[in-house]
Structures are given as C-alpha cells and as structure tokens.
C-alpha positions in Angstrom: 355.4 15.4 187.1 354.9 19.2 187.8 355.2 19.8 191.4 352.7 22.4 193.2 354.7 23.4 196.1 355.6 26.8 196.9 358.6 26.8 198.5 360.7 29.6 200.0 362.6 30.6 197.0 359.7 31.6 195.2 357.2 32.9 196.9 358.0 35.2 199.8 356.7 37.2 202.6 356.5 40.7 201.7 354.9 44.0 203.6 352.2 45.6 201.4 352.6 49.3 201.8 350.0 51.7 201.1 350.2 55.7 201.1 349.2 57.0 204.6 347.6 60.6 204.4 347.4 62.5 207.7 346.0 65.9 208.7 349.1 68.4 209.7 347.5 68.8 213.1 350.7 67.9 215.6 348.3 66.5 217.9 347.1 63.4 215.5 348.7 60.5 216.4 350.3 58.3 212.9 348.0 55.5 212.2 349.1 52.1 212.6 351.4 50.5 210.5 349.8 48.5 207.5 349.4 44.5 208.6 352.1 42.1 207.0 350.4 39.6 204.2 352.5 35.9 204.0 352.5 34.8 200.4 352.5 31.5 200.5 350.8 28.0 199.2 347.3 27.6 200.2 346.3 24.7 203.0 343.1 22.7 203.5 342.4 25.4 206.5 342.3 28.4 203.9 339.8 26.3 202.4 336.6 28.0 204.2 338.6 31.7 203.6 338.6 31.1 200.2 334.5 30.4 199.8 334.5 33.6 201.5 336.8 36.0 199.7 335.8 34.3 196.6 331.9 35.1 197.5 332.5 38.8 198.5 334.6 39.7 195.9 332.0 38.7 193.3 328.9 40.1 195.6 330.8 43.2 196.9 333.9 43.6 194.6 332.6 43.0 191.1 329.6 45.6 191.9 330.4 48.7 189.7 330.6 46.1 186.6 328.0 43.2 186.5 324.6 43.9 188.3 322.9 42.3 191.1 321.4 39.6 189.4 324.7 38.9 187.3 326.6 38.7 190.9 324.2 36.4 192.4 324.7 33.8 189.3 328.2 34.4 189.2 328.9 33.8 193.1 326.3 30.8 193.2 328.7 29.0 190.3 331.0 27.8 193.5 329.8 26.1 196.2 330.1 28.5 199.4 332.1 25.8 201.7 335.4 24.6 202.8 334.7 21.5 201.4 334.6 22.3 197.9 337.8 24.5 198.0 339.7 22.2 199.6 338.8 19.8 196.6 339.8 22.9 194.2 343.1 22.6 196.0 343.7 19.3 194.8 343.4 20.0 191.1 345.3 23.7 191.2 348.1 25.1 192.6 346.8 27.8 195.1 349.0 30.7 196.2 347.2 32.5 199.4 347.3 36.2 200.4 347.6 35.8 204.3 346.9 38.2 206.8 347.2 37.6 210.9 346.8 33.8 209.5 343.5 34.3 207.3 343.5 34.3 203.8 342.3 37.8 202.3 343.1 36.8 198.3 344.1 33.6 196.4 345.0 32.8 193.1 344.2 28.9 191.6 347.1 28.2 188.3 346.9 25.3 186.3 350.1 24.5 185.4 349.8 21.7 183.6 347.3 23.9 181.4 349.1 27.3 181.4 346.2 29.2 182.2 345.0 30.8 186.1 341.9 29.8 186.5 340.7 32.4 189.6 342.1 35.0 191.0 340.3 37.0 194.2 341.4 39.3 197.1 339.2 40.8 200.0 337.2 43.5 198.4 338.7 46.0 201.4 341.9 45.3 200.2 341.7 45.4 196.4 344.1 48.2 195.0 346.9 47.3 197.5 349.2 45.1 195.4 348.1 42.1 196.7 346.5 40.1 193.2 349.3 41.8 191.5 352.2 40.0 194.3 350.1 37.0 193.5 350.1 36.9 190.1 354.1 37.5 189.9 354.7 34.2 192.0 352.0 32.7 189.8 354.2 33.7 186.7 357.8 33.2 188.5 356.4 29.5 189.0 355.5 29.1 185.7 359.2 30.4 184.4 360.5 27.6 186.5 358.8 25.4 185.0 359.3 26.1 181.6 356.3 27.5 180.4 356.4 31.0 178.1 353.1 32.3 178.0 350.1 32.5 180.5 346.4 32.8 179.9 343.2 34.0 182.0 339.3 34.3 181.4 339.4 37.5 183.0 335.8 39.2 184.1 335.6 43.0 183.7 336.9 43.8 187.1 340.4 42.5 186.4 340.2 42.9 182.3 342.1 46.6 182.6 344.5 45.5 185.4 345.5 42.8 183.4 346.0 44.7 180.0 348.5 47.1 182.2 350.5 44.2 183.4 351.2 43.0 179.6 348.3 40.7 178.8 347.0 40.5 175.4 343.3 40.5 174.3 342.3 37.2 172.5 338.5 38.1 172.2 335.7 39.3 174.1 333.9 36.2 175.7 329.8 35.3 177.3 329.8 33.2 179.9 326.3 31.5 181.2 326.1 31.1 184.9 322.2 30.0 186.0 320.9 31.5 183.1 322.6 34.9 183.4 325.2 35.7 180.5 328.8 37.4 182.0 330.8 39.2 179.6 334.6 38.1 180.4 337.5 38.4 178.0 340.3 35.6 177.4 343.7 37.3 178.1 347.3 35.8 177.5 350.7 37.0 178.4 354.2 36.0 177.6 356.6 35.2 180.0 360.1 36.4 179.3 360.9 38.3 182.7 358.9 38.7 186.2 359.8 41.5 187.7 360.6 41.5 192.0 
C-alpha cells in the first residue's frame, strides 16, 4: 500500500522570494518582506481554500488563453464547496501551498496512477515559484516510491511551464466540459533526478 503522507523529509517549508524593485528616492521606505508559504499535505480545512483557488485560477488565471464561456464550463466541472474537495482528498494525495494558514495553490497526484491530476495556485501569486515548489515534492514523492516517469493533462496555461521543466508532448488533446471543447495537451516526464 502506497502511503499519502507528507512528512518532513520531503516536503519542507521554504520562503518564496521574489525581486523587489524600489525607486532610489532615500526617503522610500523597503517594502515588506515577502510572506512565508508552508509546503505541506493538504487537511480537510484546506478543503473550502481549494474550491476557491481552484475557481479563480480557472475564472481569473486561465483568462489570456480560453475565453469567457470556456472558463465558465471549465470552473463549473468541480463543485465550488469544501465538501467536494475534502472527498478529492481521499482519492489523491494533496500537497498545499500555505500562506498565514490558507491555502493559495495545491497540487492533487495520483500515485497509484503516475499521473497529477490538478495543479492550481492563487492567480496573484502565479509566477512566484510556488506550482513549480509543488510539483518538485510531487515528483520527489514519486522517486520514493519507485515510479520513473510522471504524466499531466496540462490546459494551455501550464502547457509552456511544463515543457521548460522537461515534460514531453504526447499529443494535443479536446476536452468537453458542459458542451464547451478545452484544448489541453497530455504531458509526461521522466524522473531520474529532482532538483532542491
């Protein structure tokens, strides 16, 4: 039996840093230091954090590549309540993004399968590292568990992102979600070495 714990010698806090530009006026004070995000195993209380990240990043996030319509099908595919995320917990193992105690991203791997099956962050915080930092636990875990290769249905908002971080294209896939056709693409990557 696979387990689906995180524990601490896999997934660890870590301080995502972004670039802080700042006028050369003496008299500006430096801007506040960037908030601390916990990587760690999601909880039943993320659950209602999750419908919420996951809904925004399709209806804010994913707006420059699928249109209004698209977004609306696409968000309306997952029910929009703790309830039903806290079930998704049950059949995944979910790696949370945590900020001040909320969850701002979240990935769902199916172990058992190979494959991650959704991966979100906060559409404010996207660009910051944080999918990336979840996706390297996500494939750490995997190493551990023997598995070589990983695979994704990856919409067009992720598609380039992935292809930098060594995925492969399988194919170009159309997904139907309340009668609206997604384009996606099925992406796989070996797993020799995660980088820290």
């Amino acid at each position: 039996m696979l387990s689906t714990n995180v524990t601490s010698t896999n997934v660890t806090s870590t301080n995502v840093t972004s670039t802080n530009v700042t006028s050369t006026n003496a008299s500006q004070t430096p801007s506040a230091p960037t908030p601390r995000i916990i990587y760690r195993e999601g909880f039943a209380r993320d659950a209602a954090d999750q419908a919420e990240v996951f809904y925004h990043a399709v209806m804010q996030g994913a707006a420059s590549h699928y249109g209004v319509d698209e977004r609306r099908a696409w968000a309306n595919a997952l029910p929009r309540e703790a309830s039903a995320w806290a079930a998704r917990q049950t059949l995944y193992t979910t790696l949370v993004a945590s900020c001040d105690g909320r969850c701002v991203g979240f990935l769902e791997l199916d172990v058992a399968a190979k494959r991650i099956e959704t991966l979100y962050v906060w559409p404010s915080l996207t660009g910051r590292g944080i999918g990336t930092t979840l996706l390297i636990h996500a494939e750490r875990m995997l190493l551990e568990q023997g598995v070589s290769s990983v695979e994704i249905e990856a919409s067009l908002v992720l598609y380039e992102r992935l292809i930098r971080r060594g995925f492969s294209n399988l194919g170009e896939q159309w997904v139907e979600r309340s009668g609206e056709l997604l384009k996606r693409y099925r992406l796989v990557k070996k797993l020799n070495a995660v980088e820290t």
